[in-house]
ZAMARGU-4260 file (C-alpha; in steps of 0.2 Angstrom, whole numbers, plus 5000, padded with zeros to 4 digits):
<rodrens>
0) 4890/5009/5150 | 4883/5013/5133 | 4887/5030/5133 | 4904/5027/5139 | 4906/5015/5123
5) 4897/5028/5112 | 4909/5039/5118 | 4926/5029/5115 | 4920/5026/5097 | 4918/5046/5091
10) 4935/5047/5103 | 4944/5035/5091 | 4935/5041/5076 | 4937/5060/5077 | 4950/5063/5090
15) 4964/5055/5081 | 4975/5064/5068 | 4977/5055/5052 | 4986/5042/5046 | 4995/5040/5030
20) 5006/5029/5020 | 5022/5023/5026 | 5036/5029/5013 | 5029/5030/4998 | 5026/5048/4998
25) 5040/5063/4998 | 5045/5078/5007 | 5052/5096/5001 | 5060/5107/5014 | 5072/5122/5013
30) 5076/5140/5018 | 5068/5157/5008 | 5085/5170/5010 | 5086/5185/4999 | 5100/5191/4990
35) 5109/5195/5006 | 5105/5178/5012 | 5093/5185/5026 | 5079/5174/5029 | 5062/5179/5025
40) 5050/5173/5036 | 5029/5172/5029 | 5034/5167/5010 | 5022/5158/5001 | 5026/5142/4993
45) 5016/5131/4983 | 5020/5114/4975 | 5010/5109/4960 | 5011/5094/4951 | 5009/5094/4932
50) 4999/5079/4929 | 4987/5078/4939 | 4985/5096/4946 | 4989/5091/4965 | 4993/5106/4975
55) 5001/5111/4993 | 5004/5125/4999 | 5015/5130/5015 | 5023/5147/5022 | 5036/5149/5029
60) 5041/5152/5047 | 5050/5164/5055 | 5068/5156/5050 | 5062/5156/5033 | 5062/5138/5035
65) 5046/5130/5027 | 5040/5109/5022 | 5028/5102/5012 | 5025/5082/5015 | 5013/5069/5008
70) 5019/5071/4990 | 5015/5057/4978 | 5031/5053/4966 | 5030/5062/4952 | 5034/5080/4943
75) 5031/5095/4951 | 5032/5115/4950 | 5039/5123/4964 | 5035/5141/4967 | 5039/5155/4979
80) 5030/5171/4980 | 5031/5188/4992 | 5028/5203/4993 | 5041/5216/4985 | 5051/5203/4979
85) 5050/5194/4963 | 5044/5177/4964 | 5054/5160/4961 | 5052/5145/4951 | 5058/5128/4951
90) 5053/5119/4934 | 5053/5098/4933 | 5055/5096/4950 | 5055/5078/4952 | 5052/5067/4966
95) 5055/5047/4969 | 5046/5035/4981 | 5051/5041/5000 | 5064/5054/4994 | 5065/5069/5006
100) 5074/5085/4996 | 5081/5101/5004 | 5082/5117/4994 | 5088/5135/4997 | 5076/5145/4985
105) 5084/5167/4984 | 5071/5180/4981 | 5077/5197/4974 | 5070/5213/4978 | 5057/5218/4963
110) 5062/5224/4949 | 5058/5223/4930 | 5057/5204/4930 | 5039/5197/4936 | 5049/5180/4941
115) 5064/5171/4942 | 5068/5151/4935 | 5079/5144/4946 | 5088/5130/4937 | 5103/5128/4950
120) 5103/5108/4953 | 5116/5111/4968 | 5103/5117/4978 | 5093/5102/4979 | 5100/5091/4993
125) 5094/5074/4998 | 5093/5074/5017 | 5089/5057/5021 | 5104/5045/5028 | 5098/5032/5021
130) 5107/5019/5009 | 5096/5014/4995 | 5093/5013/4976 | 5078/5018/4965 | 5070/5008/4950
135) 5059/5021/4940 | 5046/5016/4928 | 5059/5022/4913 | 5071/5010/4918 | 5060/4995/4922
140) 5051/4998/4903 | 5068/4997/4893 | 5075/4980/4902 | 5070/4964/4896 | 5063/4955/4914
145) 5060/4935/4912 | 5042/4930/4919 | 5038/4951/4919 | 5040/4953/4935 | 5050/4965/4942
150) 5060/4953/4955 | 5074/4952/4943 | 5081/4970/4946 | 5081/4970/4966 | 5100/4962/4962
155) 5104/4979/4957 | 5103/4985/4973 | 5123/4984/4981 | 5124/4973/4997 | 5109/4961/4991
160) 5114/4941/4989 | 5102/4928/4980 | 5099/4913/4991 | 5094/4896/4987 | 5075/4894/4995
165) 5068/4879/5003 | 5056/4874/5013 | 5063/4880/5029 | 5070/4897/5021 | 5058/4905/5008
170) 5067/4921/5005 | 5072/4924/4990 | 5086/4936/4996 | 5096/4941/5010 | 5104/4960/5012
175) 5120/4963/5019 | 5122/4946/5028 | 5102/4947/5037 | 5092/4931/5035 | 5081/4930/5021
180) 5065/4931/5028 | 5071/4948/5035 | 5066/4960/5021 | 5050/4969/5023 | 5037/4974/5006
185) 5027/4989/5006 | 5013/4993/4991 | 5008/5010/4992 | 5012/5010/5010 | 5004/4995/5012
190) 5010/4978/5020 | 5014/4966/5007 | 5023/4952/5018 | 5006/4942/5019 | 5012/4924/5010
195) 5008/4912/5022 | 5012/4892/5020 | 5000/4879/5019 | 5009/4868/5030 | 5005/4861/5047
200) 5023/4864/5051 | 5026/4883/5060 | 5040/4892/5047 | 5045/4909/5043 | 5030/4911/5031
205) 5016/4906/5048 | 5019/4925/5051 | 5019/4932/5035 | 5039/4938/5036 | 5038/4934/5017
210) 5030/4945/5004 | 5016/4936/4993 | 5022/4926/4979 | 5014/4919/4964 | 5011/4899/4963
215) 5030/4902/4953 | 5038/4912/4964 | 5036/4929/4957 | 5031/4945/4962 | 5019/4947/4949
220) 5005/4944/4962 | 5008/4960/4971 | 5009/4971/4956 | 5012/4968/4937 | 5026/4979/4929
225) 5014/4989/4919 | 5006/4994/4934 | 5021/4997/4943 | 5027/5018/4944 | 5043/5014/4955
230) 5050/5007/4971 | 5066/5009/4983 | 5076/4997/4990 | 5084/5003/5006 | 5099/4992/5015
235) 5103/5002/5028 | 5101/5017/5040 | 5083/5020/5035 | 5071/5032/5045 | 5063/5025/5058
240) 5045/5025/5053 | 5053/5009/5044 | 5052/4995/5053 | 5045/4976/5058 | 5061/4970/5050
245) 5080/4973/5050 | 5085/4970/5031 | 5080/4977/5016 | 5063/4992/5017 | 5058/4986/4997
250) 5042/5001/4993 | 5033/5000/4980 | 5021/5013/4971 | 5006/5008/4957 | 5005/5020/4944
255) 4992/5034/4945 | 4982/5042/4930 | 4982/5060/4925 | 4970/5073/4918 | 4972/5066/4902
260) 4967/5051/4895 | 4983/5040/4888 | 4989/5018/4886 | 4998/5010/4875 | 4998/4994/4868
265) 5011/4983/4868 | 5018/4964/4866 | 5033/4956/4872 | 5040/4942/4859 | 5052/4928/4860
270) 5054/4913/4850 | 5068/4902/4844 | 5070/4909/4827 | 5080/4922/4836 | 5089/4912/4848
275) 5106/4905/4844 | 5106/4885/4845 | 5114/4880/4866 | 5130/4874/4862 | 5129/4859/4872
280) 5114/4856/4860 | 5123/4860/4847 | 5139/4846/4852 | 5126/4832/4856 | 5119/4836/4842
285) 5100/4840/4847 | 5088/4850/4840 | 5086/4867/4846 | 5071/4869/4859 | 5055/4873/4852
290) 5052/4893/4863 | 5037/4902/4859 | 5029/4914/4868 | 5019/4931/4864 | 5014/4942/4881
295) 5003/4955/4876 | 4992/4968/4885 | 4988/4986/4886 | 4989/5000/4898 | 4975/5013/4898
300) 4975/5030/4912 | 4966/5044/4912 | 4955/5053/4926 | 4939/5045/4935 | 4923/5054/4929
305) 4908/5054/4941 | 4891/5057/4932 | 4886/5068/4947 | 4900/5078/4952 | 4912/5081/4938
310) 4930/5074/4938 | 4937/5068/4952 | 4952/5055/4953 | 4964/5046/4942 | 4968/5032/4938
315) 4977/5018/4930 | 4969/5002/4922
</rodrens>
C-alpha cells in the first residue's frame, strides 16, 4: 500500500507537464515567406527582451509557421535567422498583459546587407477575439487617482456600470448587464477574488466571488500603483482558459526589475491652498475645509544578487 502511495506522489510530481500563469503572459506567432512568399520551414527565431535579458527561442515548422509563448509584458527584440538569407529584425517589440500578436516576417536571399529591420507595423495583428482594454504603467503614472489605488480607471473600460454596494451586493461594478459579484481578479495569474465577509449570514463574499478589498474599499490591498506594471480588462469573448465567472476577466501584472539598478522618489500633494472655495461653501458663507495631505514613497528595482551564485532574478521593491 505504501508503495502504491510512493508511487502516486512521484506520478503527480514528475509526470505532470507544467503549469503556468493564467493570462498574464503573451504569445508571438506568424509565417517565415521569402520574397516570393514561399514558406521557409527550420528558421530560427529568437525573442529577446531588453531589460531583463529573457530569451526564447523557437523554429519554425514545415509551414513556416512557428510560436513563442510565456512571455512576460514588456519590450522585446524579435529576430529571424537562416541560412542564405539575410536575417530579420523587429526592434521595440512590445507586448501588453495576455496579448497574443501574429506577424509575417520576409527573409531575402543573401546579399550585401548582414540584416534587415523590419519596421512595417501592418504586420503585427492581434489575433485574439476578445473585447478588452489595457491600462499601462505610463498611463496609470500621469492620472491623478483618489486614495492611489488604481480602482478608479476600471470605468474606462466600455460597457462597465458603477453600482451602489451593500450588504447584500458588494461589487463595486457590473459589466454589460452581469451582476456585480460576477467579475473575476487575477494578480500575476493568481486568484485575487478571496474577500470574504465576517458575517454569519451566507453572501456573495462566503465564496470569495469578490476580490480583496481594503477596510475603505480599495484595491490598494491587492497591489499598490507603484508596484503595478499593467492590467486588462476583458468584457466579452475572452479565451477560454478564463473562466469561474462570466463578467469582467480584470489581470493584473506587478512590476519586475531589470539588470540595472533604478527608483525614483516621489510625493503626491494636495492641500486647500490650491483648491477653489465649494460654491455651496462659498453661498453659506463657510469656511473652506481644511485638506491636507502628503503621500510619499519610493520605488527601487534592480536585479536579485546571490552571494554564491552571481545574479539571478529581478526585482521590484
Amino acid at each position: 500500500m505504501r508503495r502504491i502511495s510512493v508511487s502516486l506522489i512521484l506520478l503527480s510530481l514528475f509526470g505532470c507537464q507544467a503549469i503556468y500563469a493564467q493570462g498574464t503572459t503573451a504569445t508571438i506567432s506568424g509565417t517565415v515567406v521569402d520574397e516570393k512568399k514561399a514558406v521557409l520551414p527550420d528558421t530560427a527565431v529568437s525573442v529577446l527582451n531588453e531589460s531583463t535579458g529573457l530569451q526564447r527561442e523557437a523554429t519554425s515548422n514545415s509551414e513556416g509557421y512557428f510560436a513563442v509563448a510565456l512571455l512576460p509584458p514588456g519590450h522585446y527584440i524579435v529576430r529571424v535567422k537562416r541560412q542564405g538569407f539575410n536575417s530579420a529584425e523587429i526592434k521595440d517589440f512590445v507586448l501588453q498583459v495576455g496579448d497574443q500578436r501574429s506577424i509575417s516576417i520576409s527573409l531575402y536571399p543573401a546579399g550585401p546587407a548582414e540584416s534587415i529591420t523590419v519596421v512595417d507595423e501592418t504586420s503585427l495583428v492581434h489575433t485574439s477575439p476578445a473585447v478588452s482594454t489595457v491600462i499601462d504603467r505610463q498611463f496609470i503614472e500621469n492620472l491623478p487617482m483618489n486614495g492611489r489605488s488604481f480602482q478608479s480607471l476600471i470605468v474606462l473600460t466600455p460597457g462597465v456600470v458603477l453600482t451602489p454596494t451593500f450588504f447584500g451586493q458588494q461589487g463595486q461594478f457590473s459589466v454589460n448587464g452581469q451582476r456585480s459579484n460576477a467579475n473575476y481578479f487575477t494578480l500575476d495569474g493568481v486568484s485575487a477574488n478571496i474577500q470574504v465577509s465576517g458575517s454569519a449570514t451566507l453572501n456573495q463574499t462566503a465564496g470569495g466571488s469578490i476580490p480583496g478589498a481594503a477596510a475603505n474599499g480599495s484595491t490598494s490591498s491587492l497591489v499598490s500603483v507603484d508596484a503595478l506594471q499593467e492590467f486588462r480588462i476583458q468584457t466579452s469573448t475572452y479565451a477560454p482558459e478564463y473562466g469561474r465567472s462570466p463578467g469582467a476577466q480584470v489581470s493584473l501584472v506587478s512590476r519586475a526589475g531589470t539588470n540595472d539598478f533604478h527608483g525614483s522618489l516621489y510625493e503626491y500633494f494636495r492641500n486647500d491652498v490650491l483648491d477653489a472655495k465649494d460654491w455651496f461653501a462659498n453661498r453659506s458663507g463657510l469656511r473652506k475645509p481644511p485638506l491636507r495631505q502628503n503621500n510619499f514613497g519610493f520605488v527601487l528595482g534592480g536585479p536579485v544578487l546571490l552571494p554564491r551564485f552571481g545574479e539571478g532574478g529581478s526585482a521590484v521593491v
